[in-house]
C-alpha positions as CSV (number, residue, x, y, z in Angstrom):
1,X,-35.2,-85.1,21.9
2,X,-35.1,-81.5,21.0
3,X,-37.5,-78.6,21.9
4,X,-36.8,-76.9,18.7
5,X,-40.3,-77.5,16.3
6,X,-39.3,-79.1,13.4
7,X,-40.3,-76.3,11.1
8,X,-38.7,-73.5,13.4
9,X,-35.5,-76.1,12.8
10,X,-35.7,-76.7,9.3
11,X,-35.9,-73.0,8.7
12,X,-32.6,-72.7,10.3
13,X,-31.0,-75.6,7.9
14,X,-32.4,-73.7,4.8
15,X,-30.8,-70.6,6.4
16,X,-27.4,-71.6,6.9
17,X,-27.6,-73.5,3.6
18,X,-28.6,-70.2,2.0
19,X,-25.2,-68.6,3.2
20,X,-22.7,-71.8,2.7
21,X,-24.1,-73.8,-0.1
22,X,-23.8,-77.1,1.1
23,X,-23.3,-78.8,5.1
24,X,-22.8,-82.3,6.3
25,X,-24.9,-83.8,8.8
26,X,-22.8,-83.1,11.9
27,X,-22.6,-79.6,11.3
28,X,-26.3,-79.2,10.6
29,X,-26.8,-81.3,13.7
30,X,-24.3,-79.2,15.8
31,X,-26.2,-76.0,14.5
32,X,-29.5,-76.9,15.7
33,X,-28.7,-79.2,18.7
34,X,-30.2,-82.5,17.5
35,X,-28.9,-85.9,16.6
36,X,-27.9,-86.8,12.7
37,X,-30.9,-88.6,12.7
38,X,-33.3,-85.7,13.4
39,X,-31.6,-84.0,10.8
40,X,-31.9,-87.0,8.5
41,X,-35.7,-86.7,8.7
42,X,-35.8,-82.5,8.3
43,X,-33.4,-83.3,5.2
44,X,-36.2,-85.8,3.8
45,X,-38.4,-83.6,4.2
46,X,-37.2,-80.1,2.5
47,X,-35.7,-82.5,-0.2
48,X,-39.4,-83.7,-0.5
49,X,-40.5,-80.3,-1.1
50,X,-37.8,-79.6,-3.3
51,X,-36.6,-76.8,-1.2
52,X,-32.8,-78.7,-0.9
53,X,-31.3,-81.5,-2.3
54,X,-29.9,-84.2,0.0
55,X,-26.9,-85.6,-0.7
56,X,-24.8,-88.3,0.8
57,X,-23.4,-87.2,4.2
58,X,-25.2,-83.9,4.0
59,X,-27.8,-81.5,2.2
60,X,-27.0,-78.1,-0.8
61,X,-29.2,-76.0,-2.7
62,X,-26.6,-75.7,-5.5
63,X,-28.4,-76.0,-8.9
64,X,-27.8,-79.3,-10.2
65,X,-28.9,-80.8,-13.5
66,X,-31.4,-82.2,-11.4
67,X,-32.5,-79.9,-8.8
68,X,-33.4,-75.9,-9.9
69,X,-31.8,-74.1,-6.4
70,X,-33.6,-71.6,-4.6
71,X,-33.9,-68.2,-6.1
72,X,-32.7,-66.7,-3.3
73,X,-29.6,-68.9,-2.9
74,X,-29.1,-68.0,-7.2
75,X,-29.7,-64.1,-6.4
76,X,-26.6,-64.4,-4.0
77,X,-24.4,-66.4,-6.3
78,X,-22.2,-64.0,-8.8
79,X,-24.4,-61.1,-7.1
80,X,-21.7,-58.1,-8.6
81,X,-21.6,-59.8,-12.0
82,X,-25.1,-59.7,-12.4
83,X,-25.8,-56.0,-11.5
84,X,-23.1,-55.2,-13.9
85,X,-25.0,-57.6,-16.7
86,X,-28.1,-56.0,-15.3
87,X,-27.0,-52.2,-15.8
88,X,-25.4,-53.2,-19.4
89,X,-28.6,-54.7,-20.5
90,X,-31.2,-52.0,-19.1
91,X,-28.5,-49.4,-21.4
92,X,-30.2,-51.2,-24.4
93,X,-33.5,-50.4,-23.8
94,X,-34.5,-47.2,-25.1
95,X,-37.9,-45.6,-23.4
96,X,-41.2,-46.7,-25.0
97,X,-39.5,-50.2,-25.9
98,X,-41.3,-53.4,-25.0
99,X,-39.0,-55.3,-23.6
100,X,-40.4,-59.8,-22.1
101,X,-38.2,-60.8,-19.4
102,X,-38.0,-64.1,-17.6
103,X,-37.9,-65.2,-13.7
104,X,-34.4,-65.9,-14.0
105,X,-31.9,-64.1,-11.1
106,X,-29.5,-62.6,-13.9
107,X,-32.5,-61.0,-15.5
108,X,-33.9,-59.6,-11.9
109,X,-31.1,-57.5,-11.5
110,X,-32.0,-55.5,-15.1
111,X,-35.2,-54.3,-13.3
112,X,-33.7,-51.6,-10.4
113,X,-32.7,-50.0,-13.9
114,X,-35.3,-50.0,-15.9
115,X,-37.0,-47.2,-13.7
116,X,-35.2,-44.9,-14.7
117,X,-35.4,-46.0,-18.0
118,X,-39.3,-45.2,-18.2
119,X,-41.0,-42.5,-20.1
């Protein structure tokens, strides 16, 4: 039985997810020193709070057409081509403009720009 509280280790799933993408079970068990099954049960429940998706043999927080990933797995994926989309846009906007932007991660990279952009 492992020492580890399961939020402590679930934290640590979400983690390494966050870098990779996807895992199987044994690697996630290896990781936090648990059995498969423990790791069945912290898979149930992130996938119950919508934080991951489970998936057969394993667990991803790739965007799906059924599961929106984390935002900050999306602000790591593509990361250089959206600064560049993000500097191209903010070159639009002239000062004084009103400019509605959504929550999206492509957009978030627009806004280091728009500072300097300001009247």
């Amino acid at each position: 039985m492992s020492t580890v509280k399961p939020d402590i280790r679930q934290g640590v799933i979400l983690d390494h997810l966050m870098e990779v993408g996807y895992a199987d079970l044994s690697t996630l068990a290896k990781l936090c020193g648990v059995s498969q099954m423990t790791i069945h049960r912290d898979l149930d429940a992130l996938d119950d709070a919508g934080l991951l998706r489970k998936v057969r043999g394993g667990a991803t927080v790739e965007a799906s057409s059924h599961f929106e990933s984390n935002v900050r797995y999306r602000e790591r994926v593509a990361a250089s081509e959206k600064a560049a989309i993000g500097e191209a846009a903010a070159a639009l906007i002239e000062p004084g403009m009103s400019v509605m932007l959504d929550d999206g991660s492509t957009v978030g990279a627009v806004l280091p720009h728009l500072i300097a952009r300001a009247p």
